[in-house]
N, CA, C and O atoms as CSV, one atom per row, in Angstrom:
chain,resi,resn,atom,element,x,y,z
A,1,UNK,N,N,-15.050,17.066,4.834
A,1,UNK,CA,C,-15.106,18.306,4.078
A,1,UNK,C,C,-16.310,18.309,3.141
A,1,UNK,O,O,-16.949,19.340,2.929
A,2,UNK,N,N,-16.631,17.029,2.537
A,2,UNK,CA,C,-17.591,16.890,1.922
A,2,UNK,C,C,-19.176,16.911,2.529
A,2,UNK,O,O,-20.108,17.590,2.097
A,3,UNK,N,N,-19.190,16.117,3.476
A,3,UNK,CA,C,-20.371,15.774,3.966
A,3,UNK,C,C,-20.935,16.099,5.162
A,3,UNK,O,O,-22.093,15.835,5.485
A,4,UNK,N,N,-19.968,16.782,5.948
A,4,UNK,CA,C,-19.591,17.213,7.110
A,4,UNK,C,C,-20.742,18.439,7.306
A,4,UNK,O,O,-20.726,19.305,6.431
A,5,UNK,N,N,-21.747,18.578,8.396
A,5,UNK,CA,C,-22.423,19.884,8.767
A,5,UNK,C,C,-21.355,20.625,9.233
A,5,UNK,O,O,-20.324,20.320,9.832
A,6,UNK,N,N,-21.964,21.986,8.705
A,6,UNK,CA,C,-20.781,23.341,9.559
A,6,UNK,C,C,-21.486,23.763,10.811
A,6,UNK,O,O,-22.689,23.517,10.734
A,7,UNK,N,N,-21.170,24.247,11.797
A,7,UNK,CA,C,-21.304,24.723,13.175
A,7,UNK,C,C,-21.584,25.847,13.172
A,7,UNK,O,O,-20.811,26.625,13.731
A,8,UNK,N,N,-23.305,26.568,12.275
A,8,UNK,CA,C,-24.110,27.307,12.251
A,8,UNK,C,C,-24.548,27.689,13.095
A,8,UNK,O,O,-24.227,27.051,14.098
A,9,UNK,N,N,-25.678,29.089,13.404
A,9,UNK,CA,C,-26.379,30.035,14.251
A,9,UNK,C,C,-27.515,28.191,14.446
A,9,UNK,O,O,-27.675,27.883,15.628
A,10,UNK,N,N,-27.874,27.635,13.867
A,10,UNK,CA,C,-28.664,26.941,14.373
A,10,UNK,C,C,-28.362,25.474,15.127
A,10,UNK,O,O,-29.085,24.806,15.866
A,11,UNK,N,N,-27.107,25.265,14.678
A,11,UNK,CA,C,-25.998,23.934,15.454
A,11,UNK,C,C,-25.816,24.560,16.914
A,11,UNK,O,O,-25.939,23.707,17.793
A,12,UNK,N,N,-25.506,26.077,17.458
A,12,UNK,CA,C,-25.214,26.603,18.356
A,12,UNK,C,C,-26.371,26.595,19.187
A,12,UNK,O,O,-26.222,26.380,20.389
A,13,UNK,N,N,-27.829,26.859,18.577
A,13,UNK,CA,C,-29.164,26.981,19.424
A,13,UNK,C,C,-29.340,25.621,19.770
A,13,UNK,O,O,-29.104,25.123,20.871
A,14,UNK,N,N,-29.832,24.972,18.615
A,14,UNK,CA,C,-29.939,23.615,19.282
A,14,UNK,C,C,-29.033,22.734,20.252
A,14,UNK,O,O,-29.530,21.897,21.006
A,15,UNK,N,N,-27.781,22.963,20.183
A,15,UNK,CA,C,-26.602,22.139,21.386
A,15,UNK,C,C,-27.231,23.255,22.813
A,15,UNK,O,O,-26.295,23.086,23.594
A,16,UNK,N,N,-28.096,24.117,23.463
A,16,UNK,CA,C,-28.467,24.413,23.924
A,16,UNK,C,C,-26.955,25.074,25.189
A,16,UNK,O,O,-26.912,24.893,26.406
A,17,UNK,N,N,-25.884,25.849,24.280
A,17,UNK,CA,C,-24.975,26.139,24.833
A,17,UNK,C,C,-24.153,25.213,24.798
A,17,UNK,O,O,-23.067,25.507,24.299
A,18,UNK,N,N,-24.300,24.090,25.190
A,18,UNK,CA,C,-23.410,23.278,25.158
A,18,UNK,C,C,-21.977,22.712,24.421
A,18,UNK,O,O,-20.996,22.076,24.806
A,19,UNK,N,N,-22.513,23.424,22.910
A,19,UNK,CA,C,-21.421,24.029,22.029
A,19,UNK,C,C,-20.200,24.320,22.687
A,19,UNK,O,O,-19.249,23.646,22.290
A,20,UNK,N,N,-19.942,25.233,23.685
A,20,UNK,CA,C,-19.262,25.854,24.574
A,20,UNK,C,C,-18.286,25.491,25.424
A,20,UNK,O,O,-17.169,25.949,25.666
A,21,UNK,N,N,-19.066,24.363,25.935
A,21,UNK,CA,C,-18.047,23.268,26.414
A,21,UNK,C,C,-17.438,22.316,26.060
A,21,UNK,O,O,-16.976,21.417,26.763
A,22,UNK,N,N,-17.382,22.473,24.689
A,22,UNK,CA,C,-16.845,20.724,24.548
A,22,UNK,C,C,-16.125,21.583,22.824
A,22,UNK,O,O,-16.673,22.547,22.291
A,23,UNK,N,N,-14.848,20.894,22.290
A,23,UNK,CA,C,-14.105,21.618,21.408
A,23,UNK,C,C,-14.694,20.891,20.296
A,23,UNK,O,O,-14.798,19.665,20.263
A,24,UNK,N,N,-14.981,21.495,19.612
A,24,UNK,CA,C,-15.036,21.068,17.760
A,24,UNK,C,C,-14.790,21.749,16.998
A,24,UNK,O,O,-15.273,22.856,16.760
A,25,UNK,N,N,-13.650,20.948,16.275
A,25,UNK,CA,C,-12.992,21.085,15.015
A,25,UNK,C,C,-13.336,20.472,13.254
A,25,UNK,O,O,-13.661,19.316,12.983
A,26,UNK,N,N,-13.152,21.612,12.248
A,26,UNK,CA,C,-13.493,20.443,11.224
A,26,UNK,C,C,-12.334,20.103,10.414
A,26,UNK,O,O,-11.422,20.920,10.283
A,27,UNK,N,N,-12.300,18.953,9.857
A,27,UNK,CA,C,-11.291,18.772,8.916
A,27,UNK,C,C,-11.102,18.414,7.905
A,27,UNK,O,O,-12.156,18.242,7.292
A,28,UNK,N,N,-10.098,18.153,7.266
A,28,UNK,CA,C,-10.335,18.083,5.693
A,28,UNK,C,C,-10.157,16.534,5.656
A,28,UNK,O,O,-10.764,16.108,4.674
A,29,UNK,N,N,-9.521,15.476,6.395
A,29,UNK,CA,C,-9.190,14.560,5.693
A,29,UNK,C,C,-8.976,13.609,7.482
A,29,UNK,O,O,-7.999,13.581,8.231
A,30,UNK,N,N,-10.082,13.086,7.587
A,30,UNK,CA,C,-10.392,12.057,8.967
A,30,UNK,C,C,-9.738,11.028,9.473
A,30,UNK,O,O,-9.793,10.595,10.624
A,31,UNK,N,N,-8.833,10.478,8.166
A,31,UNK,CA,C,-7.963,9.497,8.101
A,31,UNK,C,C,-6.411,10.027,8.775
A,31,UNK,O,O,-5.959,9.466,9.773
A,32,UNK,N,N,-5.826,10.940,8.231
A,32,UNK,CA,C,-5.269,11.822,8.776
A,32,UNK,C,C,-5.451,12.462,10.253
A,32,UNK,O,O,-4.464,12.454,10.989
A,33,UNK,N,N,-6.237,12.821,10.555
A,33,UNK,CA,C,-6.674,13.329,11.450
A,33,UNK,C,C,-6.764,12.892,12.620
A,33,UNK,O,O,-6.485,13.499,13.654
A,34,UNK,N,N,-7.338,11.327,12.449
A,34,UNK,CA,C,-7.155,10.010,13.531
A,34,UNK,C,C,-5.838,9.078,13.862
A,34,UNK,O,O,-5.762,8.098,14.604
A,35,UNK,N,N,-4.735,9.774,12.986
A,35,UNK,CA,C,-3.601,9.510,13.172
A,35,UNK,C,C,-2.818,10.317,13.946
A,35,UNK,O,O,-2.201,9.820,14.888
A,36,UNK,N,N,-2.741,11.537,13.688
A,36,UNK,CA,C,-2.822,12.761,14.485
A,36,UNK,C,C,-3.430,12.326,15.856
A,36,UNK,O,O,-2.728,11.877,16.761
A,37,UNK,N,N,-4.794,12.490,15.951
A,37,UNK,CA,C,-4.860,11.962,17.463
A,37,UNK,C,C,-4.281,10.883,18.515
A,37,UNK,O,O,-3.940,11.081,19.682
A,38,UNK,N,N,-4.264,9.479,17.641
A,38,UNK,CA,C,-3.539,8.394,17.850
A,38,UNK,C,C,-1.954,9.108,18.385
A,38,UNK,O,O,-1.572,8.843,19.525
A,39,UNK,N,N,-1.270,9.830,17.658
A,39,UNK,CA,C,-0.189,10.250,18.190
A,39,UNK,C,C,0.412,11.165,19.758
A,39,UNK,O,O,1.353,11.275,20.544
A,40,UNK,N,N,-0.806,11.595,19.460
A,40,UNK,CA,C,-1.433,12.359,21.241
A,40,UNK,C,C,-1.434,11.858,22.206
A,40,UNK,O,O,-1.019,12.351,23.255
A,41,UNK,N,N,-1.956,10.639,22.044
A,41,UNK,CA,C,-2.446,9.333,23.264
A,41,UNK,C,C,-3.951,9.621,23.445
A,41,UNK,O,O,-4.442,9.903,24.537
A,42,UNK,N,N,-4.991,9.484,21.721
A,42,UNK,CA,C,-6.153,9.219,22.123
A,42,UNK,C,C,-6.474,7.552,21.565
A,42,UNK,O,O,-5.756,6.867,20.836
A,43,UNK,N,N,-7.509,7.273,22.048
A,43,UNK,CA,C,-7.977,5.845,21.829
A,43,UNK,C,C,-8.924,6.327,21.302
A,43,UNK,O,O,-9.558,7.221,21.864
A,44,UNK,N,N,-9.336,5.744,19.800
A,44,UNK,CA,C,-10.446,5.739,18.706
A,44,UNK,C,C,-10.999,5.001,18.822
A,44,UNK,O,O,-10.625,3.831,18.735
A,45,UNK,N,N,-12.132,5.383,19.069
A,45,UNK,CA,C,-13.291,4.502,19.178
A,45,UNK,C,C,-14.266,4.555,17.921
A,45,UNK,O,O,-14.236,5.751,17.629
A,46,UNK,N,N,-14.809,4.153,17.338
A,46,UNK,CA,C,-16.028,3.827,16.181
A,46,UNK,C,C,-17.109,3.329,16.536
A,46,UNK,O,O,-16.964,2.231,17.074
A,47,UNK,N,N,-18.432,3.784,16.434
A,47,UNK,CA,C,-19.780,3.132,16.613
A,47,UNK,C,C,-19.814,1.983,15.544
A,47,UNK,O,O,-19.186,2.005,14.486
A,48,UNK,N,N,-20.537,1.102,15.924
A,48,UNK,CA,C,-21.472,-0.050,14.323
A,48,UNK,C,C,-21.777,-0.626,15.407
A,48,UNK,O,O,-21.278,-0.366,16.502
A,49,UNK,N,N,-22.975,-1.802,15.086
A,49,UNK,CA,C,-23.573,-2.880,14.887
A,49,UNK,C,C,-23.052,-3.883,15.596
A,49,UNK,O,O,-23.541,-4.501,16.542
A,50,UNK,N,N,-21.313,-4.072,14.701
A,50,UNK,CA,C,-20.806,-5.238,15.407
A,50,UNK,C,C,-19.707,-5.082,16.364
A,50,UNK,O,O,-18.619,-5.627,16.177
A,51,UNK,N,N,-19.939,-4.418,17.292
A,51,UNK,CA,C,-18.829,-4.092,17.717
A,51,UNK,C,C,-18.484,-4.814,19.668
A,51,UNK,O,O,-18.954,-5.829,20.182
A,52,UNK,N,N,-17.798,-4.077,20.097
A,52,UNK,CA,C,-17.963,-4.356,21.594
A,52,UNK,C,C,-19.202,-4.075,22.409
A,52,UNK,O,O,-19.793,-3.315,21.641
A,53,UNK,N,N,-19.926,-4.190,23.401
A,53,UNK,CA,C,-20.668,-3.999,23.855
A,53,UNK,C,C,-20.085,-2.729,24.841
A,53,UNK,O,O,-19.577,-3.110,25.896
A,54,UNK,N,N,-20.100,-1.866,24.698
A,54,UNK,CA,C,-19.511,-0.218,25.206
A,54,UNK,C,C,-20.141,-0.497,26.673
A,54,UNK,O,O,-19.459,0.176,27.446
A,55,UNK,N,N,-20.991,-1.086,27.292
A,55,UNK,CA,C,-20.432,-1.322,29.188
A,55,UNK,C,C,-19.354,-1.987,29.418
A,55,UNK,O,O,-18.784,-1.692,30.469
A,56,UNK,N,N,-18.788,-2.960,28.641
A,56,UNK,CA,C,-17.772,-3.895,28.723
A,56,UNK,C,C,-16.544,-2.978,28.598
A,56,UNK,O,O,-15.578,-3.334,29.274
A,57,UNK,N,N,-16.382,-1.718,27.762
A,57,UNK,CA,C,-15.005,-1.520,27.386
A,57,UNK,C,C,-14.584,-0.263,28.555
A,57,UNK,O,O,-15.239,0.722,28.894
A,58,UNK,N,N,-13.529,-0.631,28.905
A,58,UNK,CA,C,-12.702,0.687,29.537
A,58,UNK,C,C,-12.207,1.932,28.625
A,58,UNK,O,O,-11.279,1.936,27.815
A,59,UNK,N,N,-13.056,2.954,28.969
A,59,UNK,CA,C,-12.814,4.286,28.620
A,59,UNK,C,C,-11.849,5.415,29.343
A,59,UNK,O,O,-11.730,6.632,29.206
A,60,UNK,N,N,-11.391,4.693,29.952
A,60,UNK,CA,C,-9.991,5.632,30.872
A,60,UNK,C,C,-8.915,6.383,29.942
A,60,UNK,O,O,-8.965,5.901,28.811
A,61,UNK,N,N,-8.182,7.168,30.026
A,61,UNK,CA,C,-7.054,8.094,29.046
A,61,UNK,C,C,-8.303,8.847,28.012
A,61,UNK,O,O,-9.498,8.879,28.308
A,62,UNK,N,N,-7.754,9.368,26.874
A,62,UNK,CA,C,-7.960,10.181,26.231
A,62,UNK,C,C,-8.623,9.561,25.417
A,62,UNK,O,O,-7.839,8.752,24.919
A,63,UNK,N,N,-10.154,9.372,24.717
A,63,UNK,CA,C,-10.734,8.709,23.809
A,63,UNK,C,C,-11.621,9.906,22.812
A,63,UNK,O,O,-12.352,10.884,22.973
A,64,UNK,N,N,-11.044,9.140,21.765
A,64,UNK,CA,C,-12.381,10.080,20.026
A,64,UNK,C,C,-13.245,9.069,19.894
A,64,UNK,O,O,-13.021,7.880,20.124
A,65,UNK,N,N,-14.345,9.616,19.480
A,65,UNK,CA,C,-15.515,9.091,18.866
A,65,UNK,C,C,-15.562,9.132,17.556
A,65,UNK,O,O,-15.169,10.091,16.891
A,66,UNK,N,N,-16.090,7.999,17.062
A,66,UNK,CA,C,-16.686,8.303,15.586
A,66,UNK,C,C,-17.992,7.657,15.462
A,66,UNK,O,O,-18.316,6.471,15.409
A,67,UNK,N,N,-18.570,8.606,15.433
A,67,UNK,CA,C,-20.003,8.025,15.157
A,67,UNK,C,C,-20.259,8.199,13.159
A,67,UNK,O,O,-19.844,9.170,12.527
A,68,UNK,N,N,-20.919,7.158,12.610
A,68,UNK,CA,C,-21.422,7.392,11.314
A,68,UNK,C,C,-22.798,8.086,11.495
A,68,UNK,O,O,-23.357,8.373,12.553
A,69,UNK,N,N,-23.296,8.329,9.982
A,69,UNK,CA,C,-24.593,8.476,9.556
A,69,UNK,C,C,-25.953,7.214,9.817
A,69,UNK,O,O,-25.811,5.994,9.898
A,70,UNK,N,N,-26.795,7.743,9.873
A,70,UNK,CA,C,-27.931,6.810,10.365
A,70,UNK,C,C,-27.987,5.477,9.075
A,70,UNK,O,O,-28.160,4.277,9.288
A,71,UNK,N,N,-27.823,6.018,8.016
A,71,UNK,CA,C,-27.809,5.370,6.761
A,71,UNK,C,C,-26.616,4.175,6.330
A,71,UNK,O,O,-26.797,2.968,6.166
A,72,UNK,N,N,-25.573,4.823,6.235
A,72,UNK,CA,C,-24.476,3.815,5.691
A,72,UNK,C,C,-23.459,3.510,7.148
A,72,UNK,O,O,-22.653,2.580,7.111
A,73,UNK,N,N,-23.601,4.439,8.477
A,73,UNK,CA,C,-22.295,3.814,9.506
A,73,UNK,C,C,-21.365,4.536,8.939
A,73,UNK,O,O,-21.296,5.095,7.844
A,74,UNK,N,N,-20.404,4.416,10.158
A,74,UNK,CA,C,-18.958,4.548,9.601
A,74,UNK,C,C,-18.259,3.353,8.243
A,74,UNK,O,O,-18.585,2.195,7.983
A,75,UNK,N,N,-17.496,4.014,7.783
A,75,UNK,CA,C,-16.465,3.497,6.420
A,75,UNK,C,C,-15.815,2.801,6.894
A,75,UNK,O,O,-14.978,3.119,7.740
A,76,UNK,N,N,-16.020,1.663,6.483
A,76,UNK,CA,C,-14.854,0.540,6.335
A,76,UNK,C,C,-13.645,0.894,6.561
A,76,UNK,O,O,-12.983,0.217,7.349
A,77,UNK,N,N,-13.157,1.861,6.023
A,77,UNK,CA,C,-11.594,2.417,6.351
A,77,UNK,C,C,-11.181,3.021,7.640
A,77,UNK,O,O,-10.101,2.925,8.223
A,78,UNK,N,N,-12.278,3.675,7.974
A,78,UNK,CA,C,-11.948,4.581,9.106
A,78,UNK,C,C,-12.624,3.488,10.442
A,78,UNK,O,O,-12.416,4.011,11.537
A,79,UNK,N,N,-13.204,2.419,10.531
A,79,UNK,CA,C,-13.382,1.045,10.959
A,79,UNK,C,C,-11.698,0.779,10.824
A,79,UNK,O,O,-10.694,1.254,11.356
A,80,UNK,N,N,-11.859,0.197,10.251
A,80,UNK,CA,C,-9.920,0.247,10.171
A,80,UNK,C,C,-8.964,0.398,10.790
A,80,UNK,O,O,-7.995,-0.180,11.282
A,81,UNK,N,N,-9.674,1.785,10.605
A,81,UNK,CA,C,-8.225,2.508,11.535
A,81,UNK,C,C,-8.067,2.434,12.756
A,81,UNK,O,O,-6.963,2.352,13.296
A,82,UNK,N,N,-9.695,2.463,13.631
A,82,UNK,CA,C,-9.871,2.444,15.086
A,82,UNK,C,C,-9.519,1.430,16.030
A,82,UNK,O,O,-9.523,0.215,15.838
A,83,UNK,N,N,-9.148,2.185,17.291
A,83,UNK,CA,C,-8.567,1.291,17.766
A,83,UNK,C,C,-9.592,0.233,18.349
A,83,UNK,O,O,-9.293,-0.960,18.296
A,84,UNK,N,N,-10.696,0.607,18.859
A,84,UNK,CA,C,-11.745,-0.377,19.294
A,84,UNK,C,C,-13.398,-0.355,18.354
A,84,UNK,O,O,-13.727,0.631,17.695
A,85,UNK,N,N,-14.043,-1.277,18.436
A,85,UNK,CA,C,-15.265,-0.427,17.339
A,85,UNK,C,C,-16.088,-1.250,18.510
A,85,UNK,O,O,-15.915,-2.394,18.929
A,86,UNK,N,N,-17.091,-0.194,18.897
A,86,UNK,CA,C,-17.815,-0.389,20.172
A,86,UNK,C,C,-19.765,-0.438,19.308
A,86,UNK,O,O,-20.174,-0.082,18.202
A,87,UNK,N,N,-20.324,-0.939,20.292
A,87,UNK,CA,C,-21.218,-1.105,20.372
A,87,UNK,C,C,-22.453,-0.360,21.429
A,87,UNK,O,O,-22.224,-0.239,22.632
A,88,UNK,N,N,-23.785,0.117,20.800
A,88,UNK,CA,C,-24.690,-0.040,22.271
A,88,UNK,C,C,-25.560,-0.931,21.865
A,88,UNK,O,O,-25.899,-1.249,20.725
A,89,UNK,N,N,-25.994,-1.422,23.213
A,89,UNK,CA,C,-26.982,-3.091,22.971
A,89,UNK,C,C,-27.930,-2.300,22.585
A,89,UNK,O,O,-28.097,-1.082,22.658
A,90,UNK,N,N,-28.458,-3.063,22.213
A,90,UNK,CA,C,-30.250,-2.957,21.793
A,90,UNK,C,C,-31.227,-3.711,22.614
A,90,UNK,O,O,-30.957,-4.744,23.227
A,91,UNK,N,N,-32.325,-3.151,22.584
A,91,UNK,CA,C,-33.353,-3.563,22.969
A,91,UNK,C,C,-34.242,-3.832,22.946
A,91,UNK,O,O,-34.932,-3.938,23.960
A,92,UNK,N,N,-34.735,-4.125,21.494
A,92,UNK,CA,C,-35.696,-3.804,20.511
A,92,UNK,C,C,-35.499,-4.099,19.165
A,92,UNK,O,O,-34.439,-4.261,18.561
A,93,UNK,N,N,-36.917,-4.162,18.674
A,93,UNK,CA,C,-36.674,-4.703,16.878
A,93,UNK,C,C,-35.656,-3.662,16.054
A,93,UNK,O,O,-35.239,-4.105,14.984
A,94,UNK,N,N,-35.330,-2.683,16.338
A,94,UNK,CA,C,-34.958,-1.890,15.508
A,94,UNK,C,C,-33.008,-1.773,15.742
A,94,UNK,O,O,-32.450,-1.940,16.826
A,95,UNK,N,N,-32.285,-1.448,14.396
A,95,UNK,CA,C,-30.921,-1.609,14.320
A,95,UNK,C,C,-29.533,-0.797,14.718
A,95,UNK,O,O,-28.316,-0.984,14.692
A,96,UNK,N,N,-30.706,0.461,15.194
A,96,UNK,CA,C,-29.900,1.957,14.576
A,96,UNK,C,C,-30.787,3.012,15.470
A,96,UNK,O,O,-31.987,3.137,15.715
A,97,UNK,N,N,-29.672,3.655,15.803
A,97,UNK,CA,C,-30.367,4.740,16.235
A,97,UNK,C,C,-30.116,5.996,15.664
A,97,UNK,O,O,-29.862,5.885,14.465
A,98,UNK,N,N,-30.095,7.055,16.044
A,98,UNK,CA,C,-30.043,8.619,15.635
A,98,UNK,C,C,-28.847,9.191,15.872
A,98,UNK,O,O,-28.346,9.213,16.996
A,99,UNK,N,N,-28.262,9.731,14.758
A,99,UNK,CA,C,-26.523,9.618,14.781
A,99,UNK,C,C,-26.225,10.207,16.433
A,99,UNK,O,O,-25.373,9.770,17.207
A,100,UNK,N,N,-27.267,11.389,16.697
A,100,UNK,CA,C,-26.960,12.444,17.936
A,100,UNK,C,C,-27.055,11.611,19.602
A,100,UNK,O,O,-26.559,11.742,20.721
A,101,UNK,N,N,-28.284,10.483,18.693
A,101,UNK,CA,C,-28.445,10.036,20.215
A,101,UNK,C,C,-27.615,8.859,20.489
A,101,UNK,O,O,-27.504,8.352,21.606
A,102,UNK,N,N,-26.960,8.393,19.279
A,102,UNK,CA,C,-26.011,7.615,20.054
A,102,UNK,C,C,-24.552,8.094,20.687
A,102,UNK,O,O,-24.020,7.462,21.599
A,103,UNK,N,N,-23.995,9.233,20.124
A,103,UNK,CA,C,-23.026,10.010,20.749
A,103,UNK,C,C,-23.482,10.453,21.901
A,103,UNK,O,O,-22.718,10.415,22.865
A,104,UNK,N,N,-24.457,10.827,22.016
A,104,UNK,CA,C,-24.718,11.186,23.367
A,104,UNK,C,C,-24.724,10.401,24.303
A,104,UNK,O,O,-24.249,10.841,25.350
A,105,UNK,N,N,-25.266,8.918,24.309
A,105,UNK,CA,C,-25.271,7.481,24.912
A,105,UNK,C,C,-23.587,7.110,24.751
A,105,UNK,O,O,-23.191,6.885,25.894
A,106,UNK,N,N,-22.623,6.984,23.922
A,106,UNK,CA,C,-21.421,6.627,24.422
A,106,UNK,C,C,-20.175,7.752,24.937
A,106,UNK,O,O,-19.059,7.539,25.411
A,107,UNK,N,N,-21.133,9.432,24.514
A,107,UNK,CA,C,-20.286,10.365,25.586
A,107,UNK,C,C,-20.614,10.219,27.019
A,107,UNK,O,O,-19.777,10.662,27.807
A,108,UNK,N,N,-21.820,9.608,27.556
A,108,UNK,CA,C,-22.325,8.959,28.681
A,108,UNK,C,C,-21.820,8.098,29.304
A,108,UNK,O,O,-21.735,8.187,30.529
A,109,UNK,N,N,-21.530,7.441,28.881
A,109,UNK,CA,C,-20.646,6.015,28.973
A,109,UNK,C,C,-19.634,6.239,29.113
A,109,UNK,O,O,-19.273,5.424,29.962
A,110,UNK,N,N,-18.525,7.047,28.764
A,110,UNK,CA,C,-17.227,7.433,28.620
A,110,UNK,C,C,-16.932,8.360,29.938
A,110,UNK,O,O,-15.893,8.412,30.595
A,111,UNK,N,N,-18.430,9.235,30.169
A,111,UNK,CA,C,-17.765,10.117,31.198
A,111,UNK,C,C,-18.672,9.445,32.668
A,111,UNK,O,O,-18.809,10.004,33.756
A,112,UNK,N,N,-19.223,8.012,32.216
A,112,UNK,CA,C,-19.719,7.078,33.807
A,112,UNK,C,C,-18.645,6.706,34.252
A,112,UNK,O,O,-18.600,6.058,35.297
């Protein structure tokens, strides 16, 4: 609620339609929210650093993403909560990638 972008005339241009296909919701309280899903039969997944190596993990049934900010990652808490905290390898000097392009690399992965 705080930090969260809203799904503007310019969030809609740039997803290049794609907006369209795929559901997003915002919410007030993530912690909540991932419990809620958990109750559904989704599997939470979390991006970081240290996590699984995301070719290794089975993405079969219903899975959420959480990707963090380029800066701080996902929260310790909401780490926590998930059921797996996945990884993409690297290949290179650098630690981190671009919040968009790594969702896009483990919505890839999820729907290989």
């Amino acid at each position: 609620n705080r930090r969260a972008s809203t799904v503007n005339d310019t969030v809609v241009k740039s997803s290049a339609g794609a907006i369209y296909d795929i559901d997003v919701c915002k919410v007030t309280n993530i912690s909540q929210t991932l419990e809620r899903l958990k109750d559904a039969g989704f599997w939470i997944y979390a991006a970081d650093l240290n996590g699984e190596d995301i070719r290794n993990c089975d993405f079969s049934g219903k899975a959420g993403i959480i990707i963090g900010n380029e800066g701080k990652g996902v929260s310790k808490n909401l780490l926590k909560n998930s059921d797996k905290i996945i990884t993409i390898p690297n290949f290179s000097d650098f630690d981190s990638l671009n919040a968009s392009v790594a969702a896009a690399i483990i919505m890839y992965e999820i729907f290989r």
